[in-house]
ChimeraX commands (.cxc) that place a marker at each C-alpha (Angstrom):
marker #1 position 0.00,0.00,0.00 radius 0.5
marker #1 position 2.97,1.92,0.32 radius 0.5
marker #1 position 3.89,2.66,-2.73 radius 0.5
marker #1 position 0.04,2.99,-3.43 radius 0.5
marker #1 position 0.45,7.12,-2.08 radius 0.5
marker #1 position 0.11,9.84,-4.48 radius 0.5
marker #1 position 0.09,12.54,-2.18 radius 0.5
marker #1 position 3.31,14.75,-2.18 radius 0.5
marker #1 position 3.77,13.08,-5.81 radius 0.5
marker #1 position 3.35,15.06,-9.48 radius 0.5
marker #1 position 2.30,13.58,-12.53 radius 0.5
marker #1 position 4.02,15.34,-15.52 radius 0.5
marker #1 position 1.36,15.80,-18.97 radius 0.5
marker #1 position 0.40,19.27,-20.19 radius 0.5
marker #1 position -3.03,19.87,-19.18 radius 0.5
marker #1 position -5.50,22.97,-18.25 radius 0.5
marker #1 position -5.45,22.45,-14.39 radius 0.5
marker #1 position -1.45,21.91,-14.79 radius 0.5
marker #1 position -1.22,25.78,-16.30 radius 0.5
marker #1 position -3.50,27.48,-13.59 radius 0.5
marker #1 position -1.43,29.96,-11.38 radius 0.5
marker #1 position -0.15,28.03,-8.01 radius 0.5
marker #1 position -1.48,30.55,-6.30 radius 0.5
marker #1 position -5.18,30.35,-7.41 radius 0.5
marker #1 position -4.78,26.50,-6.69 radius 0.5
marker #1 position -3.89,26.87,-3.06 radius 0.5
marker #1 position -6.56,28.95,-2.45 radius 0.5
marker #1 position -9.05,26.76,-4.06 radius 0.5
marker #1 position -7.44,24.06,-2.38 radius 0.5
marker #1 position -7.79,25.81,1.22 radius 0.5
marker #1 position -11.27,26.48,0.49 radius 0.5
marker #1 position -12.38,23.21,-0.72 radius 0.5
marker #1 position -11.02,21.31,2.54 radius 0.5
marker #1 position -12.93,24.41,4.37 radius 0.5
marker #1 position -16.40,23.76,2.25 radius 0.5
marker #1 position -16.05,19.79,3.10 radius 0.5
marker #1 position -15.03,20.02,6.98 radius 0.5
marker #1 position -18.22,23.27,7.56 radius 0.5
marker #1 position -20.78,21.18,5.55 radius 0.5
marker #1 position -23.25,18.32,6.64 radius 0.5
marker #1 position -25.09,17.88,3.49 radius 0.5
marker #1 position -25.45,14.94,1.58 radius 0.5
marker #1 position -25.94,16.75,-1.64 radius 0.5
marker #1 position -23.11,18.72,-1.20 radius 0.5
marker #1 position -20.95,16.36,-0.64 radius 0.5
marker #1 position -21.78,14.81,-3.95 radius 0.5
marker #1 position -21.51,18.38,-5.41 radius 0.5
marker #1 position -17.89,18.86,-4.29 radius 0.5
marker #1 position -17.22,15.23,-5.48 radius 0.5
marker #1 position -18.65,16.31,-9.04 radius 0.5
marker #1 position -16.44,19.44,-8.78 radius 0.5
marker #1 position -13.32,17.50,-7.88 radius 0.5
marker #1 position -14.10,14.77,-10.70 radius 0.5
marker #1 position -14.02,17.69,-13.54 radius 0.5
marker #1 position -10.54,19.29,-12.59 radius 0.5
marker #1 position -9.28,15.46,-12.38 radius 0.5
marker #1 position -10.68,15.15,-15.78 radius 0.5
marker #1 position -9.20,18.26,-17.25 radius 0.5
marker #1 position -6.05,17.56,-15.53 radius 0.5
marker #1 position -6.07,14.85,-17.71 radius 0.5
marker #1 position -4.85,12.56,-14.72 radius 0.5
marker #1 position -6.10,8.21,-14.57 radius 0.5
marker #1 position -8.56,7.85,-12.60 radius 0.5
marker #1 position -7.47,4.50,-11.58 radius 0.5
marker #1 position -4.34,6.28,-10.09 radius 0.5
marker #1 position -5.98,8.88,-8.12 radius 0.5
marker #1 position -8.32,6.15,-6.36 radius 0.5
marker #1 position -4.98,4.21,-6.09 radius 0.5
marker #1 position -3.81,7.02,-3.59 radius 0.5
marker #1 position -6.73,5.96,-0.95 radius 0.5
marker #1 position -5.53,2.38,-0.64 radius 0.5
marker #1 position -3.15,3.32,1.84 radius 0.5
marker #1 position -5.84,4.98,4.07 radius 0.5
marker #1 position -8.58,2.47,3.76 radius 0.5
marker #1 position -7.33,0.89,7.59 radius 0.5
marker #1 position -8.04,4.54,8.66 radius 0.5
marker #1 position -11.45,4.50,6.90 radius 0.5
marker #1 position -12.73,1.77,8.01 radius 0.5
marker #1 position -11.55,1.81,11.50 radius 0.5
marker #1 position -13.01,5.13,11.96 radius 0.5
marker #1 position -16.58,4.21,10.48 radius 0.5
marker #1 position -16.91,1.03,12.41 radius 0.5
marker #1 position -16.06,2.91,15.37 radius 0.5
marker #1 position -18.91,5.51,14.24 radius 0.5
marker #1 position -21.54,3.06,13.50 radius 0.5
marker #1 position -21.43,0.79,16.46 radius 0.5
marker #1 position -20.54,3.03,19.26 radius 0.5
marker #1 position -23.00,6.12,18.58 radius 0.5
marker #1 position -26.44,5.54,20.20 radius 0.5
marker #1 position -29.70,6.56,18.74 radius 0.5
marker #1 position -32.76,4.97,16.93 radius 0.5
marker #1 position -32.13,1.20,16.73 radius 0.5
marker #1 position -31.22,-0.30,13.35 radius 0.5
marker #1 position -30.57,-3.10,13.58 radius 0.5
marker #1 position -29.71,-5.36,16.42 radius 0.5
marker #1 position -28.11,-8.89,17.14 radius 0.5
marker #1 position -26.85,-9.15,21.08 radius 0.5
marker #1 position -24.25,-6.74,22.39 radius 0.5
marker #1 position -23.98,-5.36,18.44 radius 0.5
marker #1 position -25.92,-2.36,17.91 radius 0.5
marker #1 position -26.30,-0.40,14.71 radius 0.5
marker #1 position -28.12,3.04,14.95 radius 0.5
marker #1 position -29.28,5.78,12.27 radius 0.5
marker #1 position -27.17,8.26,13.81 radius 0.5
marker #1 position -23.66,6.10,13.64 radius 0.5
marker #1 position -24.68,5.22,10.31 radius 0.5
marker #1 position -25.03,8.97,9.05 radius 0.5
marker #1 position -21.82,10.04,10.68 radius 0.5
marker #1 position -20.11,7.05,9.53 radius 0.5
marker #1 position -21.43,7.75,6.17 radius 0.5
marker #1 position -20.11,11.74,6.46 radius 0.5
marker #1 position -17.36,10.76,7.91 radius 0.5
marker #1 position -16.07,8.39,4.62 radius 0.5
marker #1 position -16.94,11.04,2.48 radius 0.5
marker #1 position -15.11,14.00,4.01 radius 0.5
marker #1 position -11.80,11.81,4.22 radius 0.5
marker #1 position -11.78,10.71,0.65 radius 0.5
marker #1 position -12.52,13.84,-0.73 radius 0.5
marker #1 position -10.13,15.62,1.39 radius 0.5
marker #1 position -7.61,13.03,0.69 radius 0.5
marker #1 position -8.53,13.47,-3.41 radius 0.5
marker #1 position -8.51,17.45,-3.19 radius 0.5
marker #1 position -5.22,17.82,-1.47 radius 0.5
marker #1 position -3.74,14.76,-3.91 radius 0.5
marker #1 position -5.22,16.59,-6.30 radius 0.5
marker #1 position -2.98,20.00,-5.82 radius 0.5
marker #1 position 0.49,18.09,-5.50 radius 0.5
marker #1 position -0.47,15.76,-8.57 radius 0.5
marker #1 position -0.61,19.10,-11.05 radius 0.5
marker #1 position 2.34,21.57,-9.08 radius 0.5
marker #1 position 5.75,21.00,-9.22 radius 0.5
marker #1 position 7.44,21.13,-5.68 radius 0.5
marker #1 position 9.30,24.57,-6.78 radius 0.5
marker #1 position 6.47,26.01,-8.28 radius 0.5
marker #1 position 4.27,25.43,-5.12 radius 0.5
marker #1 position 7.16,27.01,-3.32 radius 0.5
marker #1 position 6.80,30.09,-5.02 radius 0.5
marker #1 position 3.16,29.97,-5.15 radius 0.5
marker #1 position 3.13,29.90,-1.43 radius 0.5
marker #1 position 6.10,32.28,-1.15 radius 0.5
marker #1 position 3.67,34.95,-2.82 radius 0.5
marker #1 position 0.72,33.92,-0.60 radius 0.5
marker #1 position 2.43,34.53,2.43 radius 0.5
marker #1 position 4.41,37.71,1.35 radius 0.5
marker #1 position 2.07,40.31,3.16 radius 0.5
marker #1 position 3.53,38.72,6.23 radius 0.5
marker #1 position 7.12,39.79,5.93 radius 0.5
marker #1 position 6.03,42.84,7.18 radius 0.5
marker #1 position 5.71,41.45,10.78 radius 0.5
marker #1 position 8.69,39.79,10.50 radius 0.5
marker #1 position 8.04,36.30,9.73 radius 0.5
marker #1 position 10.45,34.46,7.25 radius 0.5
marker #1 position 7.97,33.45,4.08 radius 0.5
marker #1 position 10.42,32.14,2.13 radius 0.5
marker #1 position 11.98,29.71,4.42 radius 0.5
marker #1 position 8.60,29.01,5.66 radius 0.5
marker #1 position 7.70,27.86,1.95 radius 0.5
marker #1 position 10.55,26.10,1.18 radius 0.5
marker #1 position 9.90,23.77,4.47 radius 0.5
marker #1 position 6.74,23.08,3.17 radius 0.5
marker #1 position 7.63,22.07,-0.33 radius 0.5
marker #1 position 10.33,20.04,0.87 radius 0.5
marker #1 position 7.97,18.08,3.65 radius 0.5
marker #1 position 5.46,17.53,0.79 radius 0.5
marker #1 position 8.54,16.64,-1.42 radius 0.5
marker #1 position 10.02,14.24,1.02 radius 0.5
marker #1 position 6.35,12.33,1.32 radius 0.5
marker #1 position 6.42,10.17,-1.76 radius 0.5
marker #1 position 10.14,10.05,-1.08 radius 0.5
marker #1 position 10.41,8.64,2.19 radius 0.5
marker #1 position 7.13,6.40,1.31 radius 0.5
marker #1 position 9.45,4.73,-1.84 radius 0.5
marker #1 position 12.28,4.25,0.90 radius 0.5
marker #1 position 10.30,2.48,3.18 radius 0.5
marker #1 position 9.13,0.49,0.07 radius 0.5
marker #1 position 12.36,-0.46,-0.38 radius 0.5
marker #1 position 13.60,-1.48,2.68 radius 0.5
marker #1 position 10.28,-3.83,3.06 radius 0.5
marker #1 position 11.21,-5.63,-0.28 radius 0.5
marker #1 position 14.87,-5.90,1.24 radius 0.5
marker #1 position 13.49,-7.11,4.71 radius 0.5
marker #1 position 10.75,-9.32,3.26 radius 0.5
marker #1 position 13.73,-10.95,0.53 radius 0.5
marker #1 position 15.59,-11.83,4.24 radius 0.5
marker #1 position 12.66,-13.68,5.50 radius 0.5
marker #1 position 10.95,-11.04,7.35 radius 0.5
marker #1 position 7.12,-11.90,6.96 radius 0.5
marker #1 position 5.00,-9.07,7.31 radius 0.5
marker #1 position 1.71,-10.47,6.88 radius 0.5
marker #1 position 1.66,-13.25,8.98 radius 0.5
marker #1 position 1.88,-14.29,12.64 radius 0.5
marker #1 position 0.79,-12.90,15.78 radius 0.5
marker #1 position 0.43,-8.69,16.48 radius 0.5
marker #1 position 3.48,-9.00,19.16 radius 0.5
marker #1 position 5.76,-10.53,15.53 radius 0.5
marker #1 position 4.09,-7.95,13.67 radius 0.5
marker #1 position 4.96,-5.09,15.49 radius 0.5
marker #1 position 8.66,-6.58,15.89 radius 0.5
marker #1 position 8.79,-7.12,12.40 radius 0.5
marker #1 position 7.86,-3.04,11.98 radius 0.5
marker #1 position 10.92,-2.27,14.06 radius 0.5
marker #1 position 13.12,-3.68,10.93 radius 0.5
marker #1 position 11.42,-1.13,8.97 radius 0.5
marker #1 position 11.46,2.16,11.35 radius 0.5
marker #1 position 14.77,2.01,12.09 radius 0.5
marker #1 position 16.91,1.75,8.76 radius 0.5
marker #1 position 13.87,4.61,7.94 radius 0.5
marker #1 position 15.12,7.05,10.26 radius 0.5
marker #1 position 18.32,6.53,9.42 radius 0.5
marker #1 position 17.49,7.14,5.74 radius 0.5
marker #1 position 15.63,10.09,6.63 radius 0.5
marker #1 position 18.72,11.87,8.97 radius 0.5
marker #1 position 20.88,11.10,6.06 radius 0.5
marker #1 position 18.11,12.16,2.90 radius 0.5
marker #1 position 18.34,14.96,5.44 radius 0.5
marker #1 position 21.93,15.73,5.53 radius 0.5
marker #1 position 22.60,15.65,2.24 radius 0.5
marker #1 position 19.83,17.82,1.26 radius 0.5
marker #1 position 21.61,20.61,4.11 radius 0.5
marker #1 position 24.90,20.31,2.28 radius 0.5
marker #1 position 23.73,20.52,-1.27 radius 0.5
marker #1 position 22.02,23.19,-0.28 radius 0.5
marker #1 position 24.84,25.02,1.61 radius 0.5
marker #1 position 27.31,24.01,-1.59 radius 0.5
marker #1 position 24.70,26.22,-3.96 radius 0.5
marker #1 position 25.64,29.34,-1.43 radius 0.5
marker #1 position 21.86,29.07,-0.08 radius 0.5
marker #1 position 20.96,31.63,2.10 radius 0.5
marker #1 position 17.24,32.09,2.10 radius 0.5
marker #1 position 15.31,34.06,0.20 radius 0.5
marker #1 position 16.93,37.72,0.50 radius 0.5
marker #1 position 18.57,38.92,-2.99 radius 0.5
marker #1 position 17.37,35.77,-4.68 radius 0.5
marker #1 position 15.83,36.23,-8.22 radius 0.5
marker #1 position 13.78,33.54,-9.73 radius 0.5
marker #1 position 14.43,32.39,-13.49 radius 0.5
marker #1 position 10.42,31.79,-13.80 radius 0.5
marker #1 position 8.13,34.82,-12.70 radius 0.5
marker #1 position 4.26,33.55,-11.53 radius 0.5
marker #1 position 1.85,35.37,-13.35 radius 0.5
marker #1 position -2.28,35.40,-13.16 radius 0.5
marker #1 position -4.40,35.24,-15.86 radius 0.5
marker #1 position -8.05,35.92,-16.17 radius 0.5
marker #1 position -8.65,32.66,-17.02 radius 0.5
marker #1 position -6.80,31.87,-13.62 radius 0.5
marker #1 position -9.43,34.21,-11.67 radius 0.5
marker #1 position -12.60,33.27,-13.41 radius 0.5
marker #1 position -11.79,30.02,-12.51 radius 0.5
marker #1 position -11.17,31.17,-8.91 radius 0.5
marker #1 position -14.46,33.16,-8.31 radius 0.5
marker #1 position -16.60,29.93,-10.17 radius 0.5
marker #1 position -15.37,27.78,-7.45 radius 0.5
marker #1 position -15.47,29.89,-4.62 radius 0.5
marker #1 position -19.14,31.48,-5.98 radius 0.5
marker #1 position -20.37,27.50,-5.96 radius 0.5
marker #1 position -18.95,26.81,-2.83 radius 0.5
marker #1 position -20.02,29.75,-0.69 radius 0.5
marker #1 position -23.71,29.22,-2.68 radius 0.5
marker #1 position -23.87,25.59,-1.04 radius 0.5
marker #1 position -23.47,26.78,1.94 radius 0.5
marker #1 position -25.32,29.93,2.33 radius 0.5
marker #1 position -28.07,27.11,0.98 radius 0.5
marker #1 position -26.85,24.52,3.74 radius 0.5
marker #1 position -27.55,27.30,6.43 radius 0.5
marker #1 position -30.96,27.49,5.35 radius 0.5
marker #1 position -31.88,24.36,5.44 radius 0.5
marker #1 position -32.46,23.57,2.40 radius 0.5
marker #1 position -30.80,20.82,1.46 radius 0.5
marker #1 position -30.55,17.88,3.77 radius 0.5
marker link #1:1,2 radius 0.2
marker link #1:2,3 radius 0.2
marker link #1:3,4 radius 0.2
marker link #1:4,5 radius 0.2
marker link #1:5,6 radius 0.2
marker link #1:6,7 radius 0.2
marker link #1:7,8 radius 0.2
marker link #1:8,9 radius 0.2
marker link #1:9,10 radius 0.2
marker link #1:10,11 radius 0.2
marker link #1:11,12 radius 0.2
marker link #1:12,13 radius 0.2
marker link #1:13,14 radius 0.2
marker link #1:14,15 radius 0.2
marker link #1:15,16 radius 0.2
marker link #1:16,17 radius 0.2
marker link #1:17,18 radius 0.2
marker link #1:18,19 radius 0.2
marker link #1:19,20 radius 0.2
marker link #1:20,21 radius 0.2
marker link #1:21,22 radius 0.2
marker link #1:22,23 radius 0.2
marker link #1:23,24 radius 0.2
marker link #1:24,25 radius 0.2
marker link #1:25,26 radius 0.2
marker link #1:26,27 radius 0.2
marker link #1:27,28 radius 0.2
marker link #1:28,29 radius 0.2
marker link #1:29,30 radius 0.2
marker link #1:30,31 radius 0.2
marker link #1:31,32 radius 0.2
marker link #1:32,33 radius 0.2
marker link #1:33,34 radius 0.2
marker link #1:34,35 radius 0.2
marker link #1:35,36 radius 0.2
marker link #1:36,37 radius 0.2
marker link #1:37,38 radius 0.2
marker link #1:38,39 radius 0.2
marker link #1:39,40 radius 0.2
marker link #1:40,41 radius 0.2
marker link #1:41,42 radius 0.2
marker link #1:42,43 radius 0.2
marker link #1:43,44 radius 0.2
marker link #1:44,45 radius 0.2
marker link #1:45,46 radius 0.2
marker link #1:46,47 radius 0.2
marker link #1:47,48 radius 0.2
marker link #1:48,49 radius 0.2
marker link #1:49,50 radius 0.2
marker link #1:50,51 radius 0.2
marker link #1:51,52 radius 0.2
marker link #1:52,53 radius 0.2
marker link #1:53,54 radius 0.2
marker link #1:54,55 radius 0.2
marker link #1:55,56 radius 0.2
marker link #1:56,57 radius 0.2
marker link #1:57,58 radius 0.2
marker link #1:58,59 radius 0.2
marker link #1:59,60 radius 0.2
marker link #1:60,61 radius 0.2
marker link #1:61,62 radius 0.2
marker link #1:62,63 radius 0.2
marker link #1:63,64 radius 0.2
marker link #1:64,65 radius 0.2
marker link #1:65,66 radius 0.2
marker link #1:66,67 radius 0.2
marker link #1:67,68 radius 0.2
marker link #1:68,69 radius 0.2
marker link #1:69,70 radius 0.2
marker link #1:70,71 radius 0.2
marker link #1:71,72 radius 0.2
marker link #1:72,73 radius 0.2
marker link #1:73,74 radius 0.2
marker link #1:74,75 radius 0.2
marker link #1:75,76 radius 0.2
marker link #1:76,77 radius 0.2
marker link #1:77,78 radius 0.2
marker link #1:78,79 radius 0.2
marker link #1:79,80 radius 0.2
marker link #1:80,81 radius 0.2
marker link #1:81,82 radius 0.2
marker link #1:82,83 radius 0.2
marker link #1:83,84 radius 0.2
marker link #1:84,85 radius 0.2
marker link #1:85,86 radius 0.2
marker link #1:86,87 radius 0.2
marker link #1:87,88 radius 0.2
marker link #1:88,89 radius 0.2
marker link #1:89,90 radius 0.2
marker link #1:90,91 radius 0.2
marker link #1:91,92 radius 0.2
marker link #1:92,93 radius 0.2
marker link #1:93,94 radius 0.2
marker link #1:94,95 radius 0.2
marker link #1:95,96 radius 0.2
marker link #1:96,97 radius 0.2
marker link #1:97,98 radius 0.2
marker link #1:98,99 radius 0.2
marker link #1:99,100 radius 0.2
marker link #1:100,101 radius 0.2
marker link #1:101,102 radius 0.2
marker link #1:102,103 radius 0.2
marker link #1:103,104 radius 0.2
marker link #1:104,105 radius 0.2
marker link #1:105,106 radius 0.2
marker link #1:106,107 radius 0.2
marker link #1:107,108 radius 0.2
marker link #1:108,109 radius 0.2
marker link #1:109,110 radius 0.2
marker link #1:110,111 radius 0.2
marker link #1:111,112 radius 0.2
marker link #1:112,113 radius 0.2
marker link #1:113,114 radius 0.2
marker link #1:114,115 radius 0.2
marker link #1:115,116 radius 0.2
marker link #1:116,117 radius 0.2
marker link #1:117,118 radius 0.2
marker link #1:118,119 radius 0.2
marker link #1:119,120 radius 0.2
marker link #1:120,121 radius 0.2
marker link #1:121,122 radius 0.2
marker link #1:122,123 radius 0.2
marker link #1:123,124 radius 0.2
marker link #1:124,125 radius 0.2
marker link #1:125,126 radius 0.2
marker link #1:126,127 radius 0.2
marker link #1:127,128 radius 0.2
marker link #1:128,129 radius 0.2
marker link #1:129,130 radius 0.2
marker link #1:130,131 radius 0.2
marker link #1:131,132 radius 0.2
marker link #1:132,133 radius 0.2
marker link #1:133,134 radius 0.2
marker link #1:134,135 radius 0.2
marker link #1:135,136 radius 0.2
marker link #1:136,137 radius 0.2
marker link #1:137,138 radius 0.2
marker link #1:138,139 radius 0.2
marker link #1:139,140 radius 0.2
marker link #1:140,141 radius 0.2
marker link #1:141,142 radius 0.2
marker link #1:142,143 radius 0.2
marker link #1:143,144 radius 0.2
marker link #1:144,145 radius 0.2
marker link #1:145,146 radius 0.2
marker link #1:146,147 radius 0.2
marker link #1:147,148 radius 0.2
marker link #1:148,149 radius 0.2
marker link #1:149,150 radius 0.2
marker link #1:150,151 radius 0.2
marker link #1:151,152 radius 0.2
marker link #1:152,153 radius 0.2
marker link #1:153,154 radius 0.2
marker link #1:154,155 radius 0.2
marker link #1:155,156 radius 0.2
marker link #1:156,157 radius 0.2
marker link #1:157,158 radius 0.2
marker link #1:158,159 radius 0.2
marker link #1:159,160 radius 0.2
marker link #1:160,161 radius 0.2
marker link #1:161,162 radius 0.2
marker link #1:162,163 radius 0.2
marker link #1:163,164 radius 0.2
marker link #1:164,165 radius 0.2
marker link #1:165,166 radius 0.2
marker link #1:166,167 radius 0.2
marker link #1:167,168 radius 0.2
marker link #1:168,169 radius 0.2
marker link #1:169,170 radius 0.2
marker link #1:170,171 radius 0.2
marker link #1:171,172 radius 0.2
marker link #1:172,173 radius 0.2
marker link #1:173,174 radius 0.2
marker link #1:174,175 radius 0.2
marker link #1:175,176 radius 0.2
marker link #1:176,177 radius 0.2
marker link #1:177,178 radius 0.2
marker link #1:178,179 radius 0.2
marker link #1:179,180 radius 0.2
marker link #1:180,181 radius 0.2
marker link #1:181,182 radius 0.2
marker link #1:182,183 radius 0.2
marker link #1:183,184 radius 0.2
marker link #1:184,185 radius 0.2
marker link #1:185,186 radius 0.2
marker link #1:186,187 radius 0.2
marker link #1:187,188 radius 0.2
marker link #1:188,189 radius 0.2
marker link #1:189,190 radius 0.2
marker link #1:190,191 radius 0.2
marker link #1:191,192 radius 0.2
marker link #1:192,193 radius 0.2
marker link #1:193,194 radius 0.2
marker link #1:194,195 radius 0.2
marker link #1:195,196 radius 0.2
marker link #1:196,197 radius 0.2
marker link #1:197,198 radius 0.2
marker link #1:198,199 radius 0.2
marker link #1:199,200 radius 0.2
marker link #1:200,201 radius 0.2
marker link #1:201,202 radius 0.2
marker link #1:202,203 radius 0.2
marker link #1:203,204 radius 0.2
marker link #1:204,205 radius 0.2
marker link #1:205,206 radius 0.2
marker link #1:206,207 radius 0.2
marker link #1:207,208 radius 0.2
marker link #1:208,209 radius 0.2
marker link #1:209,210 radius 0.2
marker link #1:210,211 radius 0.2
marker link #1:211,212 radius 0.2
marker link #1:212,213 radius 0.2
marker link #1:213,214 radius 0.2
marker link #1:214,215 radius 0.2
marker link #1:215,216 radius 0.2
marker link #1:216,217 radius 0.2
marker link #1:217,218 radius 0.2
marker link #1:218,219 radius 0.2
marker link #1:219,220 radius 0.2
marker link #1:220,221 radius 0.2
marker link #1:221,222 radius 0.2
marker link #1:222,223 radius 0.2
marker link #1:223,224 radius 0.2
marker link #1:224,225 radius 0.2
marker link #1:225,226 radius 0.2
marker link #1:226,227 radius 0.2
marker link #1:227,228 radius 0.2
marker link #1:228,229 radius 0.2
marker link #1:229,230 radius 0.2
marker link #1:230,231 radius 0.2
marker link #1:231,232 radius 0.2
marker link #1:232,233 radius 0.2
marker link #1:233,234 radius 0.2
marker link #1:234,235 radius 0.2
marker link #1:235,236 radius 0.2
marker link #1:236,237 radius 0.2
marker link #1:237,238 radius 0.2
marker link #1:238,239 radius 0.2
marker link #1:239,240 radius 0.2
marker link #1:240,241 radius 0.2
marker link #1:241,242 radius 0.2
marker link #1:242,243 radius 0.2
marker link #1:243,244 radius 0.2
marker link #1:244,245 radius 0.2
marker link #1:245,246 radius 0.2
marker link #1:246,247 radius 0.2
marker link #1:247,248 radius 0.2
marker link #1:248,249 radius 0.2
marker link #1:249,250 radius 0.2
marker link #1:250,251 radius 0.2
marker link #1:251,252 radius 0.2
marker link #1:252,253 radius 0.2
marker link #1:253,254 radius 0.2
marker link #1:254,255 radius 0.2
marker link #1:255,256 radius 0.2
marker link #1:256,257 radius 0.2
marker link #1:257,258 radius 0.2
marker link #1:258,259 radius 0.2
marker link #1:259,260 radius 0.2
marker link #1:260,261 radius 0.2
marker link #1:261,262 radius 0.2
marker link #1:262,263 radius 0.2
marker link #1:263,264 radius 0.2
marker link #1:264,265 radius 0.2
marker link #1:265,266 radius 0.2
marker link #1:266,267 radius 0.2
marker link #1:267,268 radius 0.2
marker link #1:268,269 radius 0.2
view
């Protein structure tokens, strides 16, 4: 499932969503995980699905490989809405001894599933169609009204496009090491939790050592190209907005903010 992840990873073809401005991406991006964590509406959540199922379309992106990215989280899905549906009390579905199944755990359960996957999709979604240094910039510019208080953007950005970065990395390494571990005998799928959880240790370790090296390397490269932060840096590809870029922007936020101003009345349900 590992090697399943496609968050933190970019998928290279020339499409429409792969042009828009960074900037206009992030803060559709922000809005959409917003929209899906304010609302409670069944409707809407198929709305925002819709939404999210055009831009992967004209980002020209497999479908098969953007449902490949929730593999990894399907423990986490599960575990949560099983946890939702037998432990929440209310009006009595169904009912066979100690297990009880209610309306109310199934509707949360149910809300719950769908604000996961299309939180997981959206965010995949941003990282699958921006480079790592363009979503540096694009957050760079976000976040430049800030250096007035003091706060360094730049370096700020550049720790974020590096954590994102390292994400598909680091998942690939650990990849790795389980084919390496698993070719010495190491068998992760069977025996007891207790040999499980040992056999996890043969994993973790020769991780974080990867990591504090991937990590070392990456400060001396870095130092070596005389980096020094932001300050007197020019960059060899300016970000520019386009109307297309902000008609975009105002569609989605217009159709999100309408959904909920409708939500609040009680409209839909």
């Amino acid at each position: 499932m590992i090697k399943n992840m496609t968050l933190g990873r970019y998928y290279p073809v020339k499409s429409l969503v792969h042009e828009i401005d960074p900037r206009i991406k992030i803060v559709v991006a922000v809005s959409l995980m917003i929209t899906i964590l304010l609302t409670n509406s069944y409707a809407i959540f198929v709305t925002l699905a819709c939404l999210i199922l055009i831009s992967i379309k004209f980002a020209r992106i497999p479908m098969a490989y953007v449902l490949k990215g929730l593999r990894p989280i399907l423990f986490i899905i599960i575990s949560t809405a099983s946890i939702n549906i037998f432990l929440t009390s209310g009006i009595v579905l169904f009912e066979y001894g100690f297990i009880q199944i209610t309306y109310e755990g199934v509707d949360r359960a149910a809300k719950l599933v769908f604000r996961i996957i299309l939180l997981m999709t959206g965010t995949s979604l941003l990282t699958l169609t921006t480079t790592p240094i363009t979503l540096t910039d694009g957050l760079e510019k976000l976040f430049s009204p800030l250096k007035v208080l003091g706060v360094p953007v730049h370096d700020f950005a550049m720790m974020i496009s590096i954590s994102l970065r390292f994400v598909p990395v680091l998942l690939d390494e650990a990849n790795r090491i389980m084919k390496a571990q698993a070719s010495r005998g190491v068998d992760f799928q069977k025996g007891s939790i207790v040999k499980r959880v040992k056999n996890i240790v043969s994993i973790m370790i020769p991780l974080f050592v990867s990591v504090f090296k991937r990590g070392d390397e990456l400060a001396v490269a870095m130092e070596a190209r005389c980096y020094r932060g932001g300050e007197g840096r020019t960059k060899i590809r300016q970000l520019k907005i386009k109307t297309r870029d902000i008609a975009i922007l105002f569609c989605i936020i217009a159709i999100q903010f309408i959904l909920l101003y409708v939500q609040y009345l009680y409209i839909l349900v």
